[in-house]
N, C-alpha and C positions, 0 to 999 in steps of 0.2 A: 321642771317637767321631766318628765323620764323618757329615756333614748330607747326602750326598748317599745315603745310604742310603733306601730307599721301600719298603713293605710288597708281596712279590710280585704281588698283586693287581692293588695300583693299577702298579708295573711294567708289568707286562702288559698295563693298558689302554694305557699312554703308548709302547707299542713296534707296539700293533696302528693307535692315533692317526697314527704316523710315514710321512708316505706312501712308496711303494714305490720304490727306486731305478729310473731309467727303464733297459732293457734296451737294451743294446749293441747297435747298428744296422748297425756293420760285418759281421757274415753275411750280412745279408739285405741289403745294398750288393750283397756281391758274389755271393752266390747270382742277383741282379735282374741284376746287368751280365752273368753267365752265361747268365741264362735268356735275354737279349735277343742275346746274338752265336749263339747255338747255333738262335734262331728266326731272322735273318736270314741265316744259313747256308746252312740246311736247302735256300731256296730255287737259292741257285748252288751248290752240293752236289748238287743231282737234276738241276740243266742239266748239269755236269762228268759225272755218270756217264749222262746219259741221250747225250752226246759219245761218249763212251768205246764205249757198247754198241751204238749203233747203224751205226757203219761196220761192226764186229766181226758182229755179228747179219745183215749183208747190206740192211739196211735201207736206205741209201744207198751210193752207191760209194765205196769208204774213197779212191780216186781223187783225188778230189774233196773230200772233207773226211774225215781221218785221222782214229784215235782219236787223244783228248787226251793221252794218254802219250806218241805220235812225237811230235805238238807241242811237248810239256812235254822231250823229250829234244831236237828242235832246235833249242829257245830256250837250252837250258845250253849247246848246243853253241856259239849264238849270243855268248852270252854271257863265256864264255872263252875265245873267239876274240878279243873284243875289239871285234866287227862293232855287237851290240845298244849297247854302250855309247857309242861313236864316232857314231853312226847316232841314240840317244836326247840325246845331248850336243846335236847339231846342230838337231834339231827344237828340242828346250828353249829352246837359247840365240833360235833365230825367236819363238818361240810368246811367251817372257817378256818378251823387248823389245818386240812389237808389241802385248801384252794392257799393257805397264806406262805405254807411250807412249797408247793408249786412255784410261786408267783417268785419268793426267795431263789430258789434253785434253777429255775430255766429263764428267769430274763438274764440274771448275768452267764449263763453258759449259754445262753444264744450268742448276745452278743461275741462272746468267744469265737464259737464256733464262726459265727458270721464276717467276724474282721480278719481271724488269722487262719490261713489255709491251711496250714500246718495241724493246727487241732481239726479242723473240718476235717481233712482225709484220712484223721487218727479215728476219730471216733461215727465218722459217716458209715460205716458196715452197723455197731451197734445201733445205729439209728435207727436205722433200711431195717432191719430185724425186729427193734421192739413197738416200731410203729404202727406195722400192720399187726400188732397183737391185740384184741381187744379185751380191755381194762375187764370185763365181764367174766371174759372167759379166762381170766386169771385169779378170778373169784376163790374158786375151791384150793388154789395154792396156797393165796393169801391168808387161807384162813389154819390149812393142815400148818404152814410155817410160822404164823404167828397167833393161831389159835381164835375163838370166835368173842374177844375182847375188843377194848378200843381201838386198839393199835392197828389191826389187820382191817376196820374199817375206816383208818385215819389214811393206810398206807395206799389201800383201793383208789381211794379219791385224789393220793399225792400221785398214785400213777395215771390215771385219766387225765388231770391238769394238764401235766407237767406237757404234754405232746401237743395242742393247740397254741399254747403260750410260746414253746420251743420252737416249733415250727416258723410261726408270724415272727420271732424275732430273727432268726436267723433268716427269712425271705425282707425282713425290712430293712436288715444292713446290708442286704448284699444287693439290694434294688435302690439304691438312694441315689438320685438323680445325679451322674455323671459330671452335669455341666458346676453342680455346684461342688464336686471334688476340683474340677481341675483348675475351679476360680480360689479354693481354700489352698490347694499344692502353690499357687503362681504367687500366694502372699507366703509363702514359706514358712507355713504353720509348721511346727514339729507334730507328730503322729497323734501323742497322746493330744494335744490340743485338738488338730483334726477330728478325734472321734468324740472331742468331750465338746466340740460348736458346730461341726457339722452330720456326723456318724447319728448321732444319739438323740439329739432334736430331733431331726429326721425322720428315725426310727417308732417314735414313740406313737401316733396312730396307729401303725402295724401292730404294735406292741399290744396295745391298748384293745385291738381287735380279738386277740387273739387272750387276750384276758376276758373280757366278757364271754367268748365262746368255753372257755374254760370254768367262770362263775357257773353257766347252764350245766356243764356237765357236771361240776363237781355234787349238783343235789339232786340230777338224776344215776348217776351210779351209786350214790349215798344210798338212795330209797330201795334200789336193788339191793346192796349189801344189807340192808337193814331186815330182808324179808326172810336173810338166812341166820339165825340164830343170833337175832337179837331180841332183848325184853324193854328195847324203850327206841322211841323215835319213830317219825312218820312214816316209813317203810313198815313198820312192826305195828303200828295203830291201825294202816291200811290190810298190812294182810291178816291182822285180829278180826278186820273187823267182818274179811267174809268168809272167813273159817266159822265164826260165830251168826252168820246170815245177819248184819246188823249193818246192811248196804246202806242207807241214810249215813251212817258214822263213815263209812267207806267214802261214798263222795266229799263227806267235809275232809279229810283228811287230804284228799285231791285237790281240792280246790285250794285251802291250805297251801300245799305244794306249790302252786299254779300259782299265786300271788305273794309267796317268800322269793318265787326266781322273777318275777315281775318287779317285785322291788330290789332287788340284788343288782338285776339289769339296771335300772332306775339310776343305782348308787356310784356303778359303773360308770356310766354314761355323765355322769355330772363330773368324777374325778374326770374322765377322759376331756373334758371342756378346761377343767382348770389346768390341766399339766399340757394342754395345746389352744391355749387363751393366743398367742401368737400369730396363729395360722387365720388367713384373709378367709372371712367368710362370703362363700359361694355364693356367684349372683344367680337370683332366681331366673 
């Protein structure tokens, strides 16, 4: 006869004693991921049809701004033409090489500037100076000293970067929380350790900050240089396109814009998770 037999009773107590298998969390994952794209929708969903309705309606002059359907039909038209994509290549290729030339040169001269005082009081007057200069209005230089080529619209966007990026780094090392310097100094870390486990972790949100604000900017001074004597790129399709009264191409080419720094931000935001996977996420 077998020992593991037990009088139904006591059974019954050792089955109600068993605690409950935890309930499967993948619905309500994706029931939650649902609920959140179908609420952040809702809002560009009522601007698209509040587009749509108000040329149609008379509200403004469809003249002037089409419903979003001619839009949405001259951007496919755009698009298998070959124009949006030739047109989108060209911006891209300015826009990444002057945000990647940027990102090179001012996170580690931030940090620089940020850790040793010495360079800071060397080069803080050049700062103060070319900070308040804006990238725009440096336009017509860049173009007399290096002409209306790639280089003077690579250079444009390396100089708008480089100031949001530079900034955030140098406020992120010189803000890093006190109490965790002086628990790193009491373990008698040498310097260079100090900034490569405490300085620099630290830093990187700031950093990171100040990197996405520099993605936005690098494709909106791009589209401005592009309106000044260039022959290819989304700045140069948009102002083609209302030199030429061919406003439907004009907004796809906006819109275009509008969802290349949407996804850029997007790209951002995902590195900035993985290089601060570390950091305790905030209770609601």
């Amino acid at each position: 006869m077998s020992t593991d037999l037990k009088p139904p009773a006591v059974q019954q107590e050792l089955e109600q004693e068993q605690p409950p298998s935890p309930p499967t969390r993948a619905p309500g994952r994706v029931l939650g991921l649902l609920r959140d794209g179908v609420t952040k929708s809702v809002a560009i969903l009522a601007l698209l049809a509040l587009w749509e309705v108000a040329p149609r309606a008379g509200l403004v002059d469809r003249t002037f701004l089409p419903p979003f359907s001619e839009v949405a039909q001259a951007w496919w038209g755009l698009l298998t033409s070959g124009q949006l994509a030739s047109n989108t290549q060209a911006s891209l290729t300015r826009s990444l090489v002057g945000f990647g030339l940027a990102v090179l040169i001012a996170v580690p001269l931030g940090l620089l500037i940020g850790w040793y005082r010495p360079v800071a009081d060397l080069l803080s007057p050049l700062l103060e100076l070319f900070r308040n200069t804006a990238a725009l209005a440096l336009l017509p230089v860049f173009i007399l000293i290096l002409g209306i080529g790639e280089t003077s619209k690579i250079s444009i966007v390396l100089y708008a970067c480089v100031w949001p990026i530079l900034l955030n780094t140098i406020s992120a090392v010189r803000t890093v929380d006190p109490t965790l310097l002086r628990l790193a100094r009491s373990l008698n870390l040498p310097p260079l350790r100090l900034f490569q486990k405490v300085i620099l972790p630290a830093s990187v949100p700031a950093v990171f900050t100040g990197i996405r604000l520099a993605g936005s900017v690098s494709i909106l001074v791009l589209v401005a240089a592009e309106m000044v004597g260039a022959k290819a790129g989304l700045g140069y399709l948009i102002n083609a396109s209302q030199f030429n009264f061919a406003i439907p191409q004009m907004y796809a080419g906006i819109v275009t814009i509008s969802v290349l720094g949407l996804l850029f931000n997007q790209l951002l935001v995902a590195l900035e998770r993985r290089f601060t996977r570390w950091r305790a996420p905030l209770s609601a």
